[in-house]
PAKOL-313537 format. One line per field, with one value per residue (C-alpha): residue number from 1; residue in three letters; x, y, z. Coordinates in steps of 0.05 Angstrom, whole numbers, plus 32768, in hexadecimal, padded with zeros to 4 digits. Each point is the difference from the previous one (the first is absolute). Layout:
BEGIN
num <- c(NUM ...)
residu <- c(ALA ...)
xx <- c(X ...)
yy <- c(Y ...)
zz <- c(Z ...)
END
This chain:
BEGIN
num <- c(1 2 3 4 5 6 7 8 9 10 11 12 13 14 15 16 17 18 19 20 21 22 23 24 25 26 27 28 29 30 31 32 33 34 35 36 37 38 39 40 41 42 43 44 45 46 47 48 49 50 51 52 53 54 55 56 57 58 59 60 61 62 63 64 65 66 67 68 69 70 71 72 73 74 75 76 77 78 79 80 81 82 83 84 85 86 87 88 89 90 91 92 93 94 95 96 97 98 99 100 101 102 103 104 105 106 107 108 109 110 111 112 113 114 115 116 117 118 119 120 121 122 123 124 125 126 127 128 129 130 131 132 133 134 135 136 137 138 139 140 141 142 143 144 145 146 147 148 149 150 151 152 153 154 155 156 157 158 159 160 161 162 163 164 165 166 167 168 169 170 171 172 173 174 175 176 177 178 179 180 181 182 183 184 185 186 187 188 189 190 191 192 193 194 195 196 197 198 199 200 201 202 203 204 205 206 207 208 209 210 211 212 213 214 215 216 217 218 219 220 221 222 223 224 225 226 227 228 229 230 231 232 233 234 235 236 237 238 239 240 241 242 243 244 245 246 247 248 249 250 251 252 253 254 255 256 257 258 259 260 261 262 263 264 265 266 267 268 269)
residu <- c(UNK UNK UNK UNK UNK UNK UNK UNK UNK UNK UNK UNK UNK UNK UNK UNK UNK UNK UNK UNK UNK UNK UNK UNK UNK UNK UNK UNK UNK UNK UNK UNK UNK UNK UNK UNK UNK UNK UNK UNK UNK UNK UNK UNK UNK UNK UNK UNK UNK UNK UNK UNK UNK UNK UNK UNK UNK UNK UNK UNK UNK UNK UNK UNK UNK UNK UNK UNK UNK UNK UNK UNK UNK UNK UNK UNK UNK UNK UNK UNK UNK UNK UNK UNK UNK UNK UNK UNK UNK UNK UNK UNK UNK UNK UNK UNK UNK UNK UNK UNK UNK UNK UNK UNK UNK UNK UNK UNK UNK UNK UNK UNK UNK UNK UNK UNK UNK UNK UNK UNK UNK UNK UNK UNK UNK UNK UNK UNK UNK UNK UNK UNK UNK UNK UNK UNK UNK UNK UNK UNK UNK UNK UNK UNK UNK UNK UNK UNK UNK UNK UNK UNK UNK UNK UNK UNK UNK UNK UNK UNK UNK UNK UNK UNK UNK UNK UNK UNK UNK UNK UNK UNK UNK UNK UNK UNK UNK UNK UNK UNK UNK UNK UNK UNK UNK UNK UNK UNK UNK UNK UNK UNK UNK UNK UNK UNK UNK UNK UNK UNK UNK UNK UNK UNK UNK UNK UNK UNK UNK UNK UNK UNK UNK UNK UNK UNK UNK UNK UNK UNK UNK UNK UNK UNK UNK UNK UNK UNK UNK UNK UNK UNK UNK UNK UNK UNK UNK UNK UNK UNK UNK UNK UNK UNK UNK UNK UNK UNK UNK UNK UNK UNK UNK UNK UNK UNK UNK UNK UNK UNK UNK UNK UNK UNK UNK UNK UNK UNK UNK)
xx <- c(8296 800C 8041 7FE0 7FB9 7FF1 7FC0 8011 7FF8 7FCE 7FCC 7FE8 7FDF 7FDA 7FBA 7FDC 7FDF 8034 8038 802E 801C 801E 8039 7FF9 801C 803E 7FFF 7FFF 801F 803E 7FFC 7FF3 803B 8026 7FF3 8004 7FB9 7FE4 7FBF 7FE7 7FC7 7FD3 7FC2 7FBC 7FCA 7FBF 7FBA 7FE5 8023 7FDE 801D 803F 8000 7FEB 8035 8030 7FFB 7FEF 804B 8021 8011 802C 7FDE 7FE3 7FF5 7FB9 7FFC 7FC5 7FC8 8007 801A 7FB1 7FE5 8031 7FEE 7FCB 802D 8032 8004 800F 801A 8035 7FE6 8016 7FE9 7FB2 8000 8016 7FD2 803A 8035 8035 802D 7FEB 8025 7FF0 8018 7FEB 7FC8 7FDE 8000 800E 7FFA 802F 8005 8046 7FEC 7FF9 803C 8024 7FE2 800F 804E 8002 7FE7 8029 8033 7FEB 7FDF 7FF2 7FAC 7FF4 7FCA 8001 7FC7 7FED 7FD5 7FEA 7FF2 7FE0 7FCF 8019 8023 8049 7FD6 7FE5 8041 802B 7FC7 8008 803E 800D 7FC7 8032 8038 7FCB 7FF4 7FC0 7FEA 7FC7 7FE9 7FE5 7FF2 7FCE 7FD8 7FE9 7FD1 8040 802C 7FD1 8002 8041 800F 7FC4 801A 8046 7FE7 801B 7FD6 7FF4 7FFB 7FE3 8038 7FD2 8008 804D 8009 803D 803F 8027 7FDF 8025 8047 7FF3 7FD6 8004 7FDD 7FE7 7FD6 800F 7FFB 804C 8008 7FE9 7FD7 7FF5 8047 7FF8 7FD0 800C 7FD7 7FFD 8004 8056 7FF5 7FE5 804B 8022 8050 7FF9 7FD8 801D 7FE1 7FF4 7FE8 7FEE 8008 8040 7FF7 8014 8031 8001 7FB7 7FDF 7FEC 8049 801F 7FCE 8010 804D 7FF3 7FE7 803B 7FCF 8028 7FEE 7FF6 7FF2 7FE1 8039 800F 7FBE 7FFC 8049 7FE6 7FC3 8036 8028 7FC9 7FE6 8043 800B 7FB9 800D 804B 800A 8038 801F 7FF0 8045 7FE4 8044 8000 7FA2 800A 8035 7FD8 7FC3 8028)
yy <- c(7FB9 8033 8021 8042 8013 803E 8028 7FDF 7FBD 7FD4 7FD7 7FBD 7FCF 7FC1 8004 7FC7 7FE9 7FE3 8028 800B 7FC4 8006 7FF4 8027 8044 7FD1 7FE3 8045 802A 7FDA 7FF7 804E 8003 7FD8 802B 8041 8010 803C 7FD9 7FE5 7FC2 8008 7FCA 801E 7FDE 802B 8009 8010 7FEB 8032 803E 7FE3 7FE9 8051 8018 7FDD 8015 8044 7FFE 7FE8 7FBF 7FDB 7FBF 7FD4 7FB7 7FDE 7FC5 7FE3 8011 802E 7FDE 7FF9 803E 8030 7FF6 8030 8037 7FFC 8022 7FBC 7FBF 7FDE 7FBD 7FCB 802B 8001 7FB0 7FF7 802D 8016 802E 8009 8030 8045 8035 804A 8026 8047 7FF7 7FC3 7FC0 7FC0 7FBD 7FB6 7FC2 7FE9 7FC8 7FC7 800E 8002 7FC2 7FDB 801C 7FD6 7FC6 7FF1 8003 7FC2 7FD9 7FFD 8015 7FE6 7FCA 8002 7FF8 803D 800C 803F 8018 8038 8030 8044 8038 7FD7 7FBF 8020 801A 7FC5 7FD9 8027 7FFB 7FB4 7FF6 801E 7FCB 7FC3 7FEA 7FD8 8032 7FEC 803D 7FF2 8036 8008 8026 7FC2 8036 802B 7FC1 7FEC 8042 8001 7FBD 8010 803E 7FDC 7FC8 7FCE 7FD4 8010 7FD3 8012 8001 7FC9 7FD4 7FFA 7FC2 7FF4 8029 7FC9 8010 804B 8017 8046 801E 8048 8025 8044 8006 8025 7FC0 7FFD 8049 8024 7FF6 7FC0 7FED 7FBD 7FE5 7FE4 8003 7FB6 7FC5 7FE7 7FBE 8005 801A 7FD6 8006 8004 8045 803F 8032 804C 8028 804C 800F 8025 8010 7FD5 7FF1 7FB1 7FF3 7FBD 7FE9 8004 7FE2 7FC5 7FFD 7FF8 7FCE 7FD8 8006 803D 802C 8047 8049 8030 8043 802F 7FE5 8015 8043 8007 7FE9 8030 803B 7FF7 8011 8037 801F 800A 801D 802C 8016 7FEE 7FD7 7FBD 7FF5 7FEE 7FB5 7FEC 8040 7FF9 7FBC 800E 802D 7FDB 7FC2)
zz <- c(7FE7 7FC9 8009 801C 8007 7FF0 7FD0 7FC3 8021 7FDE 802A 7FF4 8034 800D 800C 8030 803A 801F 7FDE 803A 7FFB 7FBF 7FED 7FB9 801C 800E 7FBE 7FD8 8025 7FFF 7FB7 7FFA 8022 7FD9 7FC5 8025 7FF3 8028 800D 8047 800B 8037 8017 800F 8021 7FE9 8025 7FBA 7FC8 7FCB 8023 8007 7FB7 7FEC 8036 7FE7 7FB5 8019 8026 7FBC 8026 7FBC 8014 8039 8005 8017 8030 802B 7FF4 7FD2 7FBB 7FE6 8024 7FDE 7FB9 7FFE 8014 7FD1 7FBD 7FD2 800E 7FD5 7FDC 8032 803E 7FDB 7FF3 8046 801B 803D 8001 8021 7FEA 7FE9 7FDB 7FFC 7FC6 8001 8029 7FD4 802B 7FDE 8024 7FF0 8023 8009 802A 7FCF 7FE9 803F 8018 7FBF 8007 8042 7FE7 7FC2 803A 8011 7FCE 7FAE 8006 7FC0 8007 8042 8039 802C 8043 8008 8045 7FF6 7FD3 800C 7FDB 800A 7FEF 7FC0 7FDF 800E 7FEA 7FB8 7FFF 800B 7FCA 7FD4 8014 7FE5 804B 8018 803B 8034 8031 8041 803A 803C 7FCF 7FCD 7FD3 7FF6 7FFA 7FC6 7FE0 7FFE 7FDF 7FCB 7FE9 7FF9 7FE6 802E 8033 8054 803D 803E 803F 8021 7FC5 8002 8012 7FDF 7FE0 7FDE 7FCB 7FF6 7FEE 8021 8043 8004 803D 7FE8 803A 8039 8035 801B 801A 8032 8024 7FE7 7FF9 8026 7FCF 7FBA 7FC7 7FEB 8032 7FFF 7FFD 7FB8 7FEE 7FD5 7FF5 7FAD 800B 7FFB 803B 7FF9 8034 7FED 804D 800C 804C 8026 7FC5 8013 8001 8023 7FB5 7FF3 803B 7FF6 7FBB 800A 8034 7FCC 7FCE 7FCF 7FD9 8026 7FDF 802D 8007 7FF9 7FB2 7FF1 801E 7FDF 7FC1 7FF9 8029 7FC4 7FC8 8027 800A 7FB7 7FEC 8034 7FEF 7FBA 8015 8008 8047 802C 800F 8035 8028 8008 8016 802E 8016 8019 8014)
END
């Protein structure tokens, strides 16, 4: 927490439904700590998201970040949107500067963070679960690394859409018969948490031990896709590097600083 609230304390906040589980106030307010920033992080779970959005501006809030549902909805509220928030068509971090609202998506970039942890991406196969706001920017931004992506999701129109405006191909989740032929799954939906947090999004027996799993699902932090996957000898990413990741972008658009990576993962581990 900032080393004393007081009036000159500045507010920032997570905006979602769920929000309360978050563990983004952890993550920032131990790195505004760090720095000895007089700035707090709240989460907010909104009845009405435009009010909150016009409250919050109103208030002088220095930023917020957007999660379910709201990455797509927000857009229209917002003043502009920086280049790689308007391809993606999501944000998720949003910055106000003297009352002018400007939205970015840090999650590609997070996500793609985590997974050069674990593997070169260059060539390389990936499974996209998923055709969401998350989905979307790490789609954009693997494009970017020369990987072969294939989206897949509940929704096979959105799924589709996705892949033609990247320019990559889509599967429907009934077709997938098979994953030997992919280096990479990644789960961007929300199957793995509450209160489905029993279920996985893709049958385990179609794991194979050469592929490298990412689930987006940070709560519960060892997710059944990920405790199936290790039982079959998967390299494992989980949520927490990607909501690190993305933590760490938004922290510096909203401080102007290098954000204090050891003492925000401590934080949320």
């Amino acid at each position: 927490m900032p080393l004393q609230i007081n009036s000159k304390t500045q507010l920032l906040c997570v905006i979602g439904k769920p929000s309360r589980h978050s563990r983004s106030p952890a993550m920032h307010n131990a790195g505004f700590s760090e720095l000895g920033l007089n700035m707090v992080y709240l989460a907010f779970e909104p009845e009405n998201l435009k009010k909150t959005v016009e409250a919050l501006r109103q208030l002088g809030a220095l930023g917020f970040n957007v999660t379910m549902p709201f990455k797509e909805e927000i857009i229209p509220l917002l003043d502009r949107m920086d280049d790689s928030a308007r391809r993606i068509g999501a944000v998720n971090t949003v910055v106000n500067s003297n009352g002018r609202l400007t939205g970015y998506n840090t999650d590609g970039e997070g996500a793609v963070s985590a997974l050069k942890t674990q593997i070169d991406l260059r060539g390389k196969k990936i499974l996209m679960l998923g055709s969401g706001g998350a989905a979307k920017a790490i789609c954009f931004a693997l494009e970017k690394e020369g990987t072969k992506i294939t989206v897949s999701s509940r929704n096979t129109l959105s799924a589709r859409k996705l892949a033609k405006t990247i320019g990559h191909s889509s599967v429907a989740l009934s077709e997938i018969k098979s994953l030997e032929e992919f280096d990479v799954l990644i789960n961007a939906t929300p199957v793995g948490m509450e209160p489905n947090a029993r279920q996985t999004p893709i049958a385990p027996n179609l794991l194979h031990k050469k592929l490298v799993v990412f689930d987006l699902v940070y709560e519960p932090r060892d997710t059944v896709l990920l405790k199936e996957a290790k039982r079959r000898g998967c390299r494992t990413i989980e949520g927490l590097e990607m909501l690190l990741g993305q933590g760490f972008a938004s922290f510096e658009l909203f401080t102007g600083k290098k954000a204090p990576r050891d003492a925000m993962r401590r934080a949320i581990r």
